[in-house]
N, CA, C and O of each residue as an XYZ file, in Angstrom:
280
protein
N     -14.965    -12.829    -14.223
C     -15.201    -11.500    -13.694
C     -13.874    -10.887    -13.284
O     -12.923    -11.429    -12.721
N     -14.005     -9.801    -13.637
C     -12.490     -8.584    -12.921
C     -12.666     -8.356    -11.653
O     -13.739     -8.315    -11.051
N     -10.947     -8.112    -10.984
C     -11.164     -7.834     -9.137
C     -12.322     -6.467     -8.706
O     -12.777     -6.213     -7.591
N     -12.564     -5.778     -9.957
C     -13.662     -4.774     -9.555
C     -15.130     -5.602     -9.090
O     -16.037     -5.351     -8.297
N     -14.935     -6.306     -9.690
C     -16.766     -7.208     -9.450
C     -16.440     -8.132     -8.277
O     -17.043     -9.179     -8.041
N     -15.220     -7.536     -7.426
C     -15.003     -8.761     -6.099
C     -16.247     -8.399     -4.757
O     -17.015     -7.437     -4.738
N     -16.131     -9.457     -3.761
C     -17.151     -8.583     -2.959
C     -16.462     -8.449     -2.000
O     -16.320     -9.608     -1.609
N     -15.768     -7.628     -1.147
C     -15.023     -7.158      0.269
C     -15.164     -8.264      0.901
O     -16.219     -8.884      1.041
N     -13.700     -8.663      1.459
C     -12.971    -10.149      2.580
C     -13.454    -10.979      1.931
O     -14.166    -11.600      2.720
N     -13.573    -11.584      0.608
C     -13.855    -12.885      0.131
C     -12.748    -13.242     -0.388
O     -12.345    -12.362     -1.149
N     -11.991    -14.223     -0.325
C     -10.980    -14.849     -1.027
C     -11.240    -15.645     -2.083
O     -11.906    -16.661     -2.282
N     -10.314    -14.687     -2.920
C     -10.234    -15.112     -5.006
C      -9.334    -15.858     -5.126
O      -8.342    -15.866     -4.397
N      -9.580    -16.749     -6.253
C      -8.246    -17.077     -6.980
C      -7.785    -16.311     -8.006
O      -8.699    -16.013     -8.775
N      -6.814    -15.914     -8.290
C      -6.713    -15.081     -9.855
C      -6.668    -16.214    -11.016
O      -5.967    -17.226    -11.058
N      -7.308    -15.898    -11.636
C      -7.475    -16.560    -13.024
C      -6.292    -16.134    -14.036
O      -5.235    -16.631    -14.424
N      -6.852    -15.236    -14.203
C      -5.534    -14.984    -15.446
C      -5.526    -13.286    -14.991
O      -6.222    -12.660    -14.192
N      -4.398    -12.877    -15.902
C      -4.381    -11.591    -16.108
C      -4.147    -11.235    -17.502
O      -3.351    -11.780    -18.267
N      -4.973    -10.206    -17.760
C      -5.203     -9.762    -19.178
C      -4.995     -8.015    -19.121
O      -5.729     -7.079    -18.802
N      -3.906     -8.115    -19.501
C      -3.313     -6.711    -19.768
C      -3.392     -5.845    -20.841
O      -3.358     -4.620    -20.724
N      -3.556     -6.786    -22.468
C      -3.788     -6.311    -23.819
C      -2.283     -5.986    -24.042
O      -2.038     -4.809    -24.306
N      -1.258     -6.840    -23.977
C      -0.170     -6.952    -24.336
C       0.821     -5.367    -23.340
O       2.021     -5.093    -23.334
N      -0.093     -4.832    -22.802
C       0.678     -4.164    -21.896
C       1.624     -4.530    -21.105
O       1.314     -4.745    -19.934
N       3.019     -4.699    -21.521
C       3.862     -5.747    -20.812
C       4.671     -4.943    -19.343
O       5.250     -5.440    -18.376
N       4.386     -3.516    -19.727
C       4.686     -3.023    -18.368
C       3.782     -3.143    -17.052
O       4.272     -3.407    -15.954
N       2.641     -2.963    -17.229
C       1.293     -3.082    -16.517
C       1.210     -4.597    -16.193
O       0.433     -4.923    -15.294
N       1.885     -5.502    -16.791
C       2.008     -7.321    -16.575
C       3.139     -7.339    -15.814
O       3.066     -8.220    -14.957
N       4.406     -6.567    -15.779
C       5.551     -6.993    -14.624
C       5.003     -6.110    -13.562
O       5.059     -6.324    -12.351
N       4.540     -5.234    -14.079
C       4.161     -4.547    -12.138
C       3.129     -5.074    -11.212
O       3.202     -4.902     -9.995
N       2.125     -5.745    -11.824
C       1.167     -6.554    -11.330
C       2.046     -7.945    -11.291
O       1.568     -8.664    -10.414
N       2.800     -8.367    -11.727
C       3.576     -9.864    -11.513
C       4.425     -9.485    -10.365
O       4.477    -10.449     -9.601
N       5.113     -8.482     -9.921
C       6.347     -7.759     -9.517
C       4.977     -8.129     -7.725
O       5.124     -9.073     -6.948
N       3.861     -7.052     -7.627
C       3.535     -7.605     -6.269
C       2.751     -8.683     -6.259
O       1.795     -8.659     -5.485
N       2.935     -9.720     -6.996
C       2.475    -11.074     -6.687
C       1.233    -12.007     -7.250
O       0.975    -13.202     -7.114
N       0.442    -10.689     -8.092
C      -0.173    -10.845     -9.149
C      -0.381    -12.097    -10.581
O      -0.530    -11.811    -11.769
N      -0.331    -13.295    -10.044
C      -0.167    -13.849    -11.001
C      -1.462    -15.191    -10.983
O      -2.086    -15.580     -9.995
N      -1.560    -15.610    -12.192
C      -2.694    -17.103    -12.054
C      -2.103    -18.223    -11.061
O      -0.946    -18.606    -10.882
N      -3.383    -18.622    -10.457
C      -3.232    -19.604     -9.117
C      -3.195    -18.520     -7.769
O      -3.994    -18.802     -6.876
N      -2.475    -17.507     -7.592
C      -2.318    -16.760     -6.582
C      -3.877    -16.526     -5.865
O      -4.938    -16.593     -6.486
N      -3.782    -16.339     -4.929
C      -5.003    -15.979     -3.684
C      -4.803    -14.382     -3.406
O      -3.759    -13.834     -3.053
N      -5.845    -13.885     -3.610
C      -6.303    -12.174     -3.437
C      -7.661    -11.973     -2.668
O      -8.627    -12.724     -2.798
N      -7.613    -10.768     -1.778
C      -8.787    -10.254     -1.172
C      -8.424     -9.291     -1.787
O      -7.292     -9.094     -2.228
N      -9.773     -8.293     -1.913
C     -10.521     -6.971     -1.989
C     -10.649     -6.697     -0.350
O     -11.603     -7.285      0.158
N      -9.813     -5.871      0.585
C     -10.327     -5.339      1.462
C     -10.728     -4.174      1.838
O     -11.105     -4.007      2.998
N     -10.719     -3.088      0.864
C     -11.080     -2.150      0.858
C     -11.811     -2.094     -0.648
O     -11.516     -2.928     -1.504
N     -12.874     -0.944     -0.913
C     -13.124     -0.331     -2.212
C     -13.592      1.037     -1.845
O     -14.465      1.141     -0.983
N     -13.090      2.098     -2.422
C     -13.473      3.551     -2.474
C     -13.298      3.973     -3.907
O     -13.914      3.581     -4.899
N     -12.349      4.839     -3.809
C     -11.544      5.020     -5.744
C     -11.224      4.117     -5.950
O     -11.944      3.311     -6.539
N      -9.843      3.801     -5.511
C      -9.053      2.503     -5.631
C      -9.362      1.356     -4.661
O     -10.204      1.436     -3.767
N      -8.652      0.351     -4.902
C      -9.143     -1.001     -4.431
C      -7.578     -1.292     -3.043
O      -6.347     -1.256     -3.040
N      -8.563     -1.524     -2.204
C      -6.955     -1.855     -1.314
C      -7.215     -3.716     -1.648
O      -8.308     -4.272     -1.748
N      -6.200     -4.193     -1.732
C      -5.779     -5.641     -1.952
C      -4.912     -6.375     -1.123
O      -3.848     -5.939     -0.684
N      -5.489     -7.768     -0.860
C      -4.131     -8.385      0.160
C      -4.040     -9.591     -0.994
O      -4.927    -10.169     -1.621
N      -2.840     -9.698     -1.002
C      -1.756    -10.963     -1.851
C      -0.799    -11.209     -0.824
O      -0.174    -10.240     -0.395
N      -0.543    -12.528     -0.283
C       0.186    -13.329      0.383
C      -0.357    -12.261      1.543
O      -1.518    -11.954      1.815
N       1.185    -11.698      2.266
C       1.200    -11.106      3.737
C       1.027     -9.958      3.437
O       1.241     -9.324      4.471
N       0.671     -9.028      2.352
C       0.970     -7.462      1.937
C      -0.464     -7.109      1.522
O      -1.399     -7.849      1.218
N      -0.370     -5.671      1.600
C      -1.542     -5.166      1.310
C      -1.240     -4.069      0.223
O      -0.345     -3.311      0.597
N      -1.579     -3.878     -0.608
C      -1.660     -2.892     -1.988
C      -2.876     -2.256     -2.180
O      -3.970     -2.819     -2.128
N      -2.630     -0.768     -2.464
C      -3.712     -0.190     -3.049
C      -3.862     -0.025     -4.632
O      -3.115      0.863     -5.042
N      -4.688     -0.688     -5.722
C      -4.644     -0.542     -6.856
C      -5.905     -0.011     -7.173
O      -7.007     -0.294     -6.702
N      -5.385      1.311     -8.588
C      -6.488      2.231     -9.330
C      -7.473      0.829     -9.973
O      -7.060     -0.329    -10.028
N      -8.654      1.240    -10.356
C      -9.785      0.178    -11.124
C      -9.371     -0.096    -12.392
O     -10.002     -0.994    -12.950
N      -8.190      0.596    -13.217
C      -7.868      0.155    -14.252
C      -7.092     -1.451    -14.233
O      -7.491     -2.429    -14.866
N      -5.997     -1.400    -13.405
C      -5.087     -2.217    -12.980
C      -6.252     -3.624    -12.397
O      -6.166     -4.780    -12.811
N      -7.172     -3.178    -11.478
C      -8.369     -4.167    -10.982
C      -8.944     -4.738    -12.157
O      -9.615     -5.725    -11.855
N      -8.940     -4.477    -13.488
C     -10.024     -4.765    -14.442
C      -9.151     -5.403    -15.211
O      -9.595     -5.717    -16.315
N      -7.614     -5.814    -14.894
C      -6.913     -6.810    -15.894
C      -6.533     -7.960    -15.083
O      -5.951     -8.985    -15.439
N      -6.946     -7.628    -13.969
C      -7.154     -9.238    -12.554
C      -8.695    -10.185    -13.228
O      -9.918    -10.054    -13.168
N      -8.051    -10.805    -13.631
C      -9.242    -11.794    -13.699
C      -9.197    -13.179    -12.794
O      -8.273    -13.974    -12.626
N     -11.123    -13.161    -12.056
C     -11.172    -13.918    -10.605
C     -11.669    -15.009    -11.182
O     -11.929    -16.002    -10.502
């Protein structure tokens, strides 16, 4: 399942990320911490998704959420 199908304060593992060879959209999601093995919450959902990775919190559009795989 993609971080869109997460359910608010549950802690994920990321599985993989699947970008479709989008290699810019793969360093900017690698760049805040985005990567397989890593630990992610969903703590927000409205439009975009607010996200915590390690100590930081990010807000990402549902496109970017739908190449997080949990």
């Amino acid at each position: 399942m993609t971080l869109n199908d997460a359910v608010l304060g549950k802690e994920y593992i990321i599985d993989a990320i699947d970008t479709d060879g989008d290699e810019e959209m793969e360093s900017f999601l690698f760049s805040l911490g985005c990567y397989s093995g890593e630990k992610i919450t969903v703590v927000d959902k409205k439009r975009n998704l607010v996200v915590a990775i390690k100590d930081a919190r990010y807000n990402i559009d549902p496109e970017l959420a739908s190449a997080i795989n949990i």
